[in-house]
DRENZA-653590 format. One record per residue: residue in three letters; z negated, y, x of N, C-alpha, C in turn. Coordinates in steps of 0.2 Angstrom, whole numbers, plus 5000, padded with zeros to 4 digits. Layout:
BEGIN
alaZYXZYXZYX...
***
This chain:
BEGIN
unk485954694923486054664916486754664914unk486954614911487754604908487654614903unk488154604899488554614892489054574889unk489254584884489454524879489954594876unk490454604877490754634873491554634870unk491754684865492454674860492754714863unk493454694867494154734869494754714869unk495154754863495954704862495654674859unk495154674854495454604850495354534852unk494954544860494454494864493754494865unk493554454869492854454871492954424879unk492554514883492554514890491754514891unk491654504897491054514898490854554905unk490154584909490354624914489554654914unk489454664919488954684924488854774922unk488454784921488154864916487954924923unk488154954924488254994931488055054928unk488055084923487655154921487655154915unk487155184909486955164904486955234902unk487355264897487255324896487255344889unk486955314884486755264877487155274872unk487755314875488355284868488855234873unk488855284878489355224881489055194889unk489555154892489355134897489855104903unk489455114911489955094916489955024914unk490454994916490354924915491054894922unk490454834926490954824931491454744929unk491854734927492154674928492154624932unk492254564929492154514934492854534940unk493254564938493754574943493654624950unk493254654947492654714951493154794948unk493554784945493754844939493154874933unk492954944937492654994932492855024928unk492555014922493055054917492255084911unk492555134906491855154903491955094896unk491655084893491755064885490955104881unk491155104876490855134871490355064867unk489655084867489255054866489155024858unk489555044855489555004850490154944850unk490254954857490854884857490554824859unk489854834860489254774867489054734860unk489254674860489054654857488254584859unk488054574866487654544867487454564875unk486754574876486654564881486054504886unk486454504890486154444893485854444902unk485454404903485354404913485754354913unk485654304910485754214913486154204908unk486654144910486954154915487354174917unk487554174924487854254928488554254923unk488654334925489354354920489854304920unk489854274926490654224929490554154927unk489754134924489754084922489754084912unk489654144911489254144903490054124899unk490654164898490854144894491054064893unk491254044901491353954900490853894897unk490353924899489953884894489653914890unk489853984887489753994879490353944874unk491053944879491553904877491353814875unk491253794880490853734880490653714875unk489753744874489453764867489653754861unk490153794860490753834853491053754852unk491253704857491653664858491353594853unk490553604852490253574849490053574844unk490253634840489753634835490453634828unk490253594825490653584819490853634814unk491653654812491553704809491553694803unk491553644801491453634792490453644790unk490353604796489353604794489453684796unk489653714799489453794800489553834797unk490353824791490453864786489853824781unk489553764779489153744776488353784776unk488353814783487753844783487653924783unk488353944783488354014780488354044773unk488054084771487554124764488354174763unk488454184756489054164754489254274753unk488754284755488654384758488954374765unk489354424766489254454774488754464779unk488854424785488254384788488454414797unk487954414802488154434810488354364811unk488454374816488654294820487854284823unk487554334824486854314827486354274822unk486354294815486154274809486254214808unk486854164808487254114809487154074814unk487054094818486854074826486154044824unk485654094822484954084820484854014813unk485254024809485153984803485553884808unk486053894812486553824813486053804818unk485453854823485253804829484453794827unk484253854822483653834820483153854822unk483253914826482753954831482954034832unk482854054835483154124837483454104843unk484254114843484654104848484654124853unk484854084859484754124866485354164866unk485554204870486054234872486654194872unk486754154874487354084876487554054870unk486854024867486954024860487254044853unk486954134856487154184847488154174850unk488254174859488854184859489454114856unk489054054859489454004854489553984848unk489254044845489154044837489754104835unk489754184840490354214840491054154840unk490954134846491754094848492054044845unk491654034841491553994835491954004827unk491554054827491854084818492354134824unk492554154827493054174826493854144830unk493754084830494254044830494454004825unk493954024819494153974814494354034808unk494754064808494854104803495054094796unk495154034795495353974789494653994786unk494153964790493453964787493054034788unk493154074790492754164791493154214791unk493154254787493554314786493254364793unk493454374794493254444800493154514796unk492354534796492354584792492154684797unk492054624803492054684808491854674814unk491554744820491454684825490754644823unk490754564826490554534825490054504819unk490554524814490254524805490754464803unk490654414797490854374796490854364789unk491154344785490954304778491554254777unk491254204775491354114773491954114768unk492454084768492954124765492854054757unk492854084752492754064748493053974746unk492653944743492853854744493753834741unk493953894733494653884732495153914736unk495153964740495254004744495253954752unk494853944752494753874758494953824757unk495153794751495553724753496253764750unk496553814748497153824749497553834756unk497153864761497353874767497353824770unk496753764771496653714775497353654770unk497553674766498253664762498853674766unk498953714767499553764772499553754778unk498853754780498853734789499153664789unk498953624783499153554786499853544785unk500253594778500953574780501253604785unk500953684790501153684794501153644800unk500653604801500553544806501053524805unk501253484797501753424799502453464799unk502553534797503253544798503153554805unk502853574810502853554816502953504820unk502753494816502853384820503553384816unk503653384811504653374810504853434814unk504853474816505353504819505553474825unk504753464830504653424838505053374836unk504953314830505353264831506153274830unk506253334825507153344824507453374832unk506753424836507153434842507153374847unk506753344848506753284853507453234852unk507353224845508053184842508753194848unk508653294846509353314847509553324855unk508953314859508853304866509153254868unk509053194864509253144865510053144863unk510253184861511053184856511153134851unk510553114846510453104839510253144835unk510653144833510753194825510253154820unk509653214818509253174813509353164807unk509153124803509653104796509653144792unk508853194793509253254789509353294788unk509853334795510453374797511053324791unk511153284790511753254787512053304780unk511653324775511853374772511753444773unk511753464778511653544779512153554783unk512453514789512753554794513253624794unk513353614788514053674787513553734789unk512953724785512453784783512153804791unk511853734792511653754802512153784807unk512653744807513153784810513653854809unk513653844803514153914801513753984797unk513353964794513054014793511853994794unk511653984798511053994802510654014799unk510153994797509554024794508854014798unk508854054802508154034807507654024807unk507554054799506654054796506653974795unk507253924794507353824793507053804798unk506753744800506353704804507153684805unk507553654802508253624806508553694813unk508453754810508953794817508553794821unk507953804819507353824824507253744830unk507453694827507353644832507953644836unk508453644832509053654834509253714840unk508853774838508853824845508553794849unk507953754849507453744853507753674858unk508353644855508753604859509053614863unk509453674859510153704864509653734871unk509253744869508753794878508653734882unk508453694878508153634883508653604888unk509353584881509853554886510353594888unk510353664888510753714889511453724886unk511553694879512153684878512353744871unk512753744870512953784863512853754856unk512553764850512653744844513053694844unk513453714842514053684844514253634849unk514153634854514153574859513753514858unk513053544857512553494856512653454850unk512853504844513153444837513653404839unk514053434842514953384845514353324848unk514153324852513853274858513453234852unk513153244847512853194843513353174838unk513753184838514453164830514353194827unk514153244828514053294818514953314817unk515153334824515753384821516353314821unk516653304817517053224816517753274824unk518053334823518453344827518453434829unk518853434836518653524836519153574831unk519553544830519953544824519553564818unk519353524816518853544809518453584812unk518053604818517453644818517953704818unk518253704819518753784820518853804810unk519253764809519653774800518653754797unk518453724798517753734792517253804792unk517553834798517153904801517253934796unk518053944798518554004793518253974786unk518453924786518653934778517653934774unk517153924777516453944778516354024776unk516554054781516554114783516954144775unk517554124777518054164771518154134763unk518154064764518154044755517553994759unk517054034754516353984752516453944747unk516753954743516853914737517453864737unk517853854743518453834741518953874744unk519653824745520153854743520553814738unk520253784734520553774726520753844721unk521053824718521253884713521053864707unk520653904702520553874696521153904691unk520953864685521453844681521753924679unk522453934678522854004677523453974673unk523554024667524054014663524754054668unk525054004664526054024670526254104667unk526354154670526554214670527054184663unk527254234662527754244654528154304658unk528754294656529354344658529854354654unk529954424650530354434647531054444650unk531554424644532154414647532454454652unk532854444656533254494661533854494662unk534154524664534954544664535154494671unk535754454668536054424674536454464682unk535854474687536454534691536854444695unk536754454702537054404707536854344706unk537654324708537754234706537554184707unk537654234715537754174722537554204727unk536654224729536154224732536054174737unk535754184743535654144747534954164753unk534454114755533954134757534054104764unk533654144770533654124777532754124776unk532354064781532054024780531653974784unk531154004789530853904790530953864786unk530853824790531053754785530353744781unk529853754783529353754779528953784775unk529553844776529353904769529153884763unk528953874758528953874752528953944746unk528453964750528554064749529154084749unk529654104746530454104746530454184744unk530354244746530054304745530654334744unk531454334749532154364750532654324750unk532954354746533954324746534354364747unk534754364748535354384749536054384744unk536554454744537254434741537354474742unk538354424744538754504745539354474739unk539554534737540054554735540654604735unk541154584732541554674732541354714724unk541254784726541054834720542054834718unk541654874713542554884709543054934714unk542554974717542955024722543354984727unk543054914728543154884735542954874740unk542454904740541754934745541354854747unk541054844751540554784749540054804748unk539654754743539154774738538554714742unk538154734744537554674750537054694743unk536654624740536054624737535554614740unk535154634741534454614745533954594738unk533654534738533354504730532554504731unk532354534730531554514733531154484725unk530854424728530554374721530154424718unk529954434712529554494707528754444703unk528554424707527754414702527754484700unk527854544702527454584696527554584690unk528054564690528554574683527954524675unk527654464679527354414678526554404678unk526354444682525754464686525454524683unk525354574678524954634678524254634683unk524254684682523454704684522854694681unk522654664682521954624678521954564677unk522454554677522554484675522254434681unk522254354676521854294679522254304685unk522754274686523354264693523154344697unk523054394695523054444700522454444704unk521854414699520954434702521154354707unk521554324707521554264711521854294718unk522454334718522754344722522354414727unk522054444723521754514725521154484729unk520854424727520454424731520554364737unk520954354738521154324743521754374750unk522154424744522354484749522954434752unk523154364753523954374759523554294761unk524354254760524254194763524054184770unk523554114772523154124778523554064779unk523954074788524554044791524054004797unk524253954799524153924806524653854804unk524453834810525053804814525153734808unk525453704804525353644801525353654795unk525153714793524653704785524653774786unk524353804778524353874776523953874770unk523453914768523153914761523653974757unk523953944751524254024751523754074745unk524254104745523954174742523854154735unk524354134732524254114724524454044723unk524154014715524153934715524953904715unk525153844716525753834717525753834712unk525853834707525953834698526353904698unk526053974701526354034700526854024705unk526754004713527354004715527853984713unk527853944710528553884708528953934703unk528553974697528954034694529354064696unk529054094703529354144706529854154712unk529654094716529854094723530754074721unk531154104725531854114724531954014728unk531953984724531953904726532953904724unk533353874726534053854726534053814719unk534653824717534953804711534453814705unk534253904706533753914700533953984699unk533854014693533954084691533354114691unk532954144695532554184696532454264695unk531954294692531754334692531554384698unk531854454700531954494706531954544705unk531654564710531854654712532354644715unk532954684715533354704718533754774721unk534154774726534254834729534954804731unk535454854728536154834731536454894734unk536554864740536754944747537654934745unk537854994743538554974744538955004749unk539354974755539454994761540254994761unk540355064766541255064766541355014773unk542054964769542154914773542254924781unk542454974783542855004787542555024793unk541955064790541555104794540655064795unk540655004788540254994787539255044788unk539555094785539255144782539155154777unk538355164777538055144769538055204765unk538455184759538855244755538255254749unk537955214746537155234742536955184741unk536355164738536055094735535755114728unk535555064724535355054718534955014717unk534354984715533654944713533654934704unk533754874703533654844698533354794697unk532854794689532554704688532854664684unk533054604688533654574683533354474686unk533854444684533954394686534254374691unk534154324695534754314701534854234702unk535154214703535554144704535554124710unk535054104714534854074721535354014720unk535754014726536253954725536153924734unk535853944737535753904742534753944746unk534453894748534153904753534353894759unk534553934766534653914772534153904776unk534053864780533653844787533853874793unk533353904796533253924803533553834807unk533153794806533253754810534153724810unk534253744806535153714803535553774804unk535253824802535753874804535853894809unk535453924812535453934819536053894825unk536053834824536653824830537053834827unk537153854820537953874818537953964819unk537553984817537554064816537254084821unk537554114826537054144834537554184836unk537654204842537754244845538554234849unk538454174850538954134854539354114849unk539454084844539754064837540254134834unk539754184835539854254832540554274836unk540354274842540754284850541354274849unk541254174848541954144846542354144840unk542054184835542354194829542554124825unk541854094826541854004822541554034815unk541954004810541554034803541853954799unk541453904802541653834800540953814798unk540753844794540053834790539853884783unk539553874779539253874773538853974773unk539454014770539254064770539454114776unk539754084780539854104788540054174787unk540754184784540954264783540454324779unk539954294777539654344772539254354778unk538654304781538154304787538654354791unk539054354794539454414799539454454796unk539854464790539554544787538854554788unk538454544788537854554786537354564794unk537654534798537454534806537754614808unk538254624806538754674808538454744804unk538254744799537654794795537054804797unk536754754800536054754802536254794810unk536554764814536754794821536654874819unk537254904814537454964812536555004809unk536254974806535654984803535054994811unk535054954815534654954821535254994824unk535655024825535755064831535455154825unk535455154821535455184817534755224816unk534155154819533455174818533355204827unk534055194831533755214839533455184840unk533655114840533255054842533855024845unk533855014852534254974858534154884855unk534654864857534454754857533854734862unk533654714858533054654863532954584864unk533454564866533654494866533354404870unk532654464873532454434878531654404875unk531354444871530854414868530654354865unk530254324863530154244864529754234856unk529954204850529354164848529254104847unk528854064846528354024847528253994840unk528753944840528553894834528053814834unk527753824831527153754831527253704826unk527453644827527553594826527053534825unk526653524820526153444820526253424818unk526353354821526753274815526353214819unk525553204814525153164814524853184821unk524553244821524153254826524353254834unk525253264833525353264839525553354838unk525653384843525853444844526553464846unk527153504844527753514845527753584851unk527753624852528053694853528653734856unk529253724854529753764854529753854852unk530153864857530453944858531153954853unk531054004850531654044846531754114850unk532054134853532254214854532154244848unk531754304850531754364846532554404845unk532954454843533254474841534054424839unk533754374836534454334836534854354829unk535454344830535654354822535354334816unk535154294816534654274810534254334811unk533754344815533154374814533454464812unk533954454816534054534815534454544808unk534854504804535054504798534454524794unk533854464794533154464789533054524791unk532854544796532154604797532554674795unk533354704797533454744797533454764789unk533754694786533854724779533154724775unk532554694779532054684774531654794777unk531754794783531554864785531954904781unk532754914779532954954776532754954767unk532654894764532354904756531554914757unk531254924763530454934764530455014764unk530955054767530855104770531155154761unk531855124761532055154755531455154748unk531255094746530755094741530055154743unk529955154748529555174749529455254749unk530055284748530655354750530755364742unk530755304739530855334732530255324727unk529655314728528955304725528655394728unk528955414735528455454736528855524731unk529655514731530155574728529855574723unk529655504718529355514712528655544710unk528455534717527755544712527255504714unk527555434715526955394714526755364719unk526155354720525755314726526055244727unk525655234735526055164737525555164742unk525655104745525155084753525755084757unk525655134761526255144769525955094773unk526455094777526055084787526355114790unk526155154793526255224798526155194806unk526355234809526355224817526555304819unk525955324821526055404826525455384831unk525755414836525355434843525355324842unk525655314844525655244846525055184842unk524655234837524255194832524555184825unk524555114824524755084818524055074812unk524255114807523555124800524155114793unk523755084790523955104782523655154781unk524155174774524055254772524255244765unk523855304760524255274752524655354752unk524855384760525455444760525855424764unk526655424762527255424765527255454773unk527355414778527155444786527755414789unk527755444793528355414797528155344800unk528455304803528355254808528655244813unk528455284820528855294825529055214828unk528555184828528855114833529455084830unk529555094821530255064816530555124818unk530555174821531155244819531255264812unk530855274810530955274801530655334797unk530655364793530155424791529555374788unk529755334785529155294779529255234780unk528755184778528855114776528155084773unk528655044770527955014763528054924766unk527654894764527854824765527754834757unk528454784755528654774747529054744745unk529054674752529654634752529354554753unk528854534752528354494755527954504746unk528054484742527354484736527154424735unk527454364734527154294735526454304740unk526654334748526354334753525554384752unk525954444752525454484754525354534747unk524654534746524654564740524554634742unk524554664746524754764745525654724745unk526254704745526854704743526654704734unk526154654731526454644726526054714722unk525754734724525454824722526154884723unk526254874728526854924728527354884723unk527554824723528154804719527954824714unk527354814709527154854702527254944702unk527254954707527455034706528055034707unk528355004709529255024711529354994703unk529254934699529554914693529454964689unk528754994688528655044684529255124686unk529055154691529655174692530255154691unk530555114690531155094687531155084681unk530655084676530655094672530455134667unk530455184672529955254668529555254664unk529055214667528255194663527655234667unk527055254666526755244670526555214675unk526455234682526055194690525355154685unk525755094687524955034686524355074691unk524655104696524055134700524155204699unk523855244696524055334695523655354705unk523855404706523755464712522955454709unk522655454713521855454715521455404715unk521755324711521655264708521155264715unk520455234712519955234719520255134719unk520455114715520755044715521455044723unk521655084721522155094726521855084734unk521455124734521155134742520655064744unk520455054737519854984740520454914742unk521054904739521654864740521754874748unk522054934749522054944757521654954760unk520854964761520154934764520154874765unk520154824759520154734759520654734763unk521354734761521854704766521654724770unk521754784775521854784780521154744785unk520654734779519954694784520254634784unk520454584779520554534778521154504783unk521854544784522454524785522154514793unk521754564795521654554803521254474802unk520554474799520354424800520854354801unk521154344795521854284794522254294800unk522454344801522854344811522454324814unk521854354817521254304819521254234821unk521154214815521054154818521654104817unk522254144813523154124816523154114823unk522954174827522854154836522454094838unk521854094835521454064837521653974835unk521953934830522353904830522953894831unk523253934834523953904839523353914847unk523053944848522653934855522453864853unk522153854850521753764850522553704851unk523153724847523653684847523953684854unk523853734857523953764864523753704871unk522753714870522753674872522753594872unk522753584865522853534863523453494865unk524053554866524853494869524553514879unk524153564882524153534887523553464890unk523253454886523153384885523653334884unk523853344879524353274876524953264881unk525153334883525653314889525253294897unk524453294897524353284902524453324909unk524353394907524753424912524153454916unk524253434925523853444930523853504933unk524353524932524653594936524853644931unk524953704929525253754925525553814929unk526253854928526453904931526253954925unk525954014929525854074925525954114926unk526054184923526254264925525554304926unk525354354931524854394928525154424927unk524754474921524654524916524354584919unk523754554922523354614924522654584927unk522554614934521754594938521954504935unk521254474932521454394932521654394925unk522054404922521954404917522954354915unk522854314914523854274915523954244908unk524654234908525054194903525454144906unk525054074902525654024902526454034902unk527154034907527654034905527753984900unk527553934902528053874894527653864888unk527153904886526853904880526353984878unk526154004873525954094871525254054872unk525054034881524254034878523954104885unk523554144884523454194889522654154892unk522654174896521754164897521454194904unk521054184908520454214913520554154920unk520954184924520754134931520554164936unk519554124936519054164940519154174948unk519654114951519654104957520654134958unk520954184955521354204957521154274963unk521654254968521654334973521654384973unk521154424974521354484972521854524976unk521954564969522654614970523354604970unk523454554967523954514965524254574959unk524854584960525254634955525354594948unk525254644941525754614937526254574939unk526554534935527154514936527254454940unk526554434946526554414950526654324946unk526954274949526954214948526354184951unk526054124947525654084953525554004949unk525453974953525253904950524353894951unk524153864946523553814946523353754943unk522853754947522653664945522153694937unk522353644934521853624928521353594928unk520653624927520153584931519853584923unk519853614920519453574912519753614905unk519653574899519853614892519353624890unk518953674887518453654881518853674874unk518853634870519153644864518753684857unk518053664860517653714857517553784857unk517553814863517453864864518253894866unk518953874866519453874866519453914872unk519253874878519553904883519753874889unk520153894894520453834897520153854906unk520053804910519653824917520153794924unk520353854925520853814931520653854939unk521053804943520953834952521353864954unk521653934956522353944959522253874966unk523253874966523253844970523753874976unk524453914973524553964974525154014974unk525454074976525854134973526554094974unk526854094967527554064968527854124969unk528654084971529054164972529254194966unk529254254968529554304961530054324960unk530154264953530954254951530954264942unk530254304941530154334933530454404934unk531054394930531354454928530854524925unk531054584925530554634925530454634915unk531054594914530754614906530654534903unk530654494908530454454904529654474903unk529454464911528554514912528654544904unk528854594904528654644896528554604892unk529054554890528954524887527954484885unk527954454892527254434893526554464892unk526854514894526054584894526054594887unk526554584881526254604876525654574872
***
């Protein structure tokens, strides 16, 4: 005797080998004994044989109509055998009551399952809402086949046209667009992202890069809604004749410069840093703008800044304007040029020149310095002031490093520039020295007082902000704040409100334990990383973009480490799979260029082979950073 029975949530069937009346042997069509339990048998049958019953109980099933069979079922819970009996009109054969099973329970639209082989007819409002659903399900199926076929072909369907930002940058899976859209990428093995490139969706890899970010980080824009101009009470005229060092395409004009003689004789160096706070409180429109943005976002061309240009224009230290400042005037004996005390006041300053890096530089350098050429615009004070910084850096127990490289980017209608500046040139060591010395000093005087502030520390070779004064060993310095930079970076313009207050012996805009303070330092520090991010990640796209434009078949590079090298004539690093192994840091080699993807920002080359090694030991240092 066979059987007709429920397993899994299936119907097997099987040959009855001992009968033991709850349950029983049962031998499979695969000739696997196993026991099952006798309220799981739902029919049994001789004919026909077990290996033929369920195909043609299928067949059967295949025939009978499900609308006339929910038409014929009584509107109570019913067997499938009862059903069986009422659609053929007789008492079922075995084959029959089974095609009357395989039946209602394939149509579960039209019969509820109420147990085994129990059934009720799902009611007629209740049945035309699902047979509702099913059909929109069919045809969102059918739109999705036809949006993936489309994209197979690399046709973009017309309507992806307003959503791509959403499909691409931020993915919702539960959509018939990503789901066709994954279903593309598998087919033709490509990435999101390449598959839309190959249909026209992304106009350039430029734009998929910048609409990422700015997707990602301003959903709403980087527009600035409307903000009333800062209001500044009068200020004390200090320095007359200020002067700023500067990219040329700085706009953010954050430090100036002045020297003079004090009454003593002594020289008197102003260090002017622009004051939004003065302008800017806490709470205000301009600050919830500022806070929530945390620090201008730089890449190569262009820059979202930090506040609207309306507020910069106030504050930034622009030439032939009198400005609003924080100030610190170091007074130094001429002699020794040893700094004898300093003083911090908010006053007014008279920017009388902005300098350029691109113009100053071949007058003011190291060579000029040497020759004692002062046949340029401020020449004697810039010496003073290189001669101070020197004095300031041997003082932090910091050696010169005159070998280090940066990397300026240059776009002018889509072609790409990139020149080298040396790291420690006079310029740079003038700006940084004296911006480290009023970072460190302010910072030294907010902790004597009392008041909190955001450090950045460096112990045991880890770099953390901190709202406590810590040393920073890589600067040589007890403490340092950034409070030089508020245009830029909003933890300077937080510190600057605490230093004006302190200077004015008010209360800290931010009192010790402000939970405000800490959440400033959480954002930035998320945020400042993100913005550097993809800083890299835009000079890398500019990267390979000029080794395109220049066409270049071959490139020399340094390894770093295992395969891992740097471009000598441009800051691009990357991965070359077919380098030799055990090839030394430092080692030179050339390869061939065998592909760019601009999407995926990565470059694909051939070693071809190991140049001589004529890379100085520091410039390598240089390289590995």
């Amino acid at each position: 005797m066979n059987i007709l029975y429920e397993e899994d949530g299936g119907f097997k069937v099987g040959s009855i080998m001992a009968d033991n009346t709850s349950s029983l042997q049962v031998e499979s069509l695969s000739g696997k004994r196993s026991k099952i339990k006798a309220a799981n048998v739902l029919l049994h049958f001789a004919n026909p044989s077990a290996a033929e019953f369920l195909p043609e109980a299928e067949m059967l099933a295949n025939e009978i109509d499900v609308e006339f069979l929910w038409e014929c079922c009584p509107p109570e819970e019913f067997s499938f055998e009862e059903i069986a009996a009422e659609y053929f009109g007789h008492k079922p054969s075995p084959l029959e009551a089974a095609s009357a099973l395989l039946r209602l329970h394939s149509a579960p639209i039209y019969f509820h399952r109420k147990g085994k082989g129990r059934y009720r007819s799902a009611p007629a409002d209740v049945l035309k809402a699902a047979l509702a659903g099913a059909e929109r399900k069919r045809q969102a199926q059918a739109l999705q086949a036809r949006y993936t076929e489309e994209l197979i072909r690399f046709e973009l369907p017309s309507e992806f046209a307003g959503q791509l930002s959403q499909i691409l940058y931020k993915p919702d899976r539960n959509t018939l667009e990503v789901k066709a859209l994954e279903a593309a990428c598998e087919a033709t093995r490509l990435s999101a992202a390449h598959l839309l490139h190959r249909c026209g969706a992304i106009p350039s890899e430029y734009e998929y890069h910048l609409q990422k970010f700015l997707c990602e980080n301003f959903p709403k824009g980087t527009d600035f809604p409307a903000v009333d101009l800062p209001q500044i009470a009068e200020l004390p005229l200090g320095a007359e004749d200020a002067f700023s060092i500067d990219d040329a395409s700085t706009t953010e004009i954050d430090d100036a410069f002045s020297v003079s003689r004090a009454e003593s004789g002594n020289w008197l160096i102003g260090v002017h840093i622009a004051a939004p706070a003065l302008g800017i409180p806490r709470g205000s429109d301009a600050d919830r703008i500022a806070s929530s943005r945390l620090s201008t976002v730089y890449m190569p061309g262009s820059k979202i800044t930090m506040l609207p240009d309306s507020v910069v224009e106030v504050f930034t230290l622009s030439a032939d304007r009198i400005t609003p400042a924080l100030s610190m005037y170091i007074e130094v004996d001429p002699e020794t040029l040893s700094i004898l005390r300093s003083e911090s006041r908010i006053e007014r300053v008279h920017i009388a020149s902005n300098l350029r890096h691109d113009t100053l530089e071949p007058l003011f350098n190291e060579e000029t310095l040497a020759a004692g050429k002062l046949d340029y615009p401020y020449a004697e004070k810039l010496t003073l002031l290189w001669h101070v910084a020197q004095k300031l850096e041997a003082a932090r127990g910091k050696s010169e490093n005159n070998v280090q490289l940066d990397y300026n980017f240059h776009i002018d209608n889509d072609r790409v520039s990139i020149t080298t500046r040396r790291r420690g040139s006079p310029i740079d060591k003038v700006v940084s020295e004296l911006m480290i010395l009023v970072n460190c000093e302010w910072g030294k005087n907010l902790a004597e007082h009392g008041f909190p502030g955001i450090y950045r520390t460096q112990q045991g070779g880890k770099v953390k902000m901190s709202t406590v004064a810590a040393p920073h060993q890589g600067l040589g310095v007890a403490q340092y704040m950034w409070s030089s930079s508020p245009l830029r970076r909003y933890v300077d313009m937080v510190n600057q409100r605490q230093i004006i207050a302190m200077l004015q012996g008010t209360d800290a805009p931010y009192p010790r334990n402000d939970t405000a303070l800490y959440e400033v330092l959480r954002d930035f520090d998320t945020m400042y990383a993100i913005y550097g991010e993809f800083q890299r990640n835009m000079e890398r796209y500019w990267c390979l973009r000029w080794l395109m434009q220049e066409n270049k078949e071959k490139i020399a590079a340094v390894v770093l480490r295992e395969n891992l090298l740097r471009m000598q004539e441009i800051p691009l690093t990357f991965r070359a799979a077919s380098l030799p192994e055990q090839l030394p840091p430092g080692a030179r080699v050339e390869l061939a260029v065998t592909g760019i993807d601009l999407l995926d920002l990565s470059l694909q080359t051939r070693y071809i082979a190991t140049l001589p090694d004529v890379t100085p030991a520091e410039d390598y240092e240089e390289l590995a950073c």
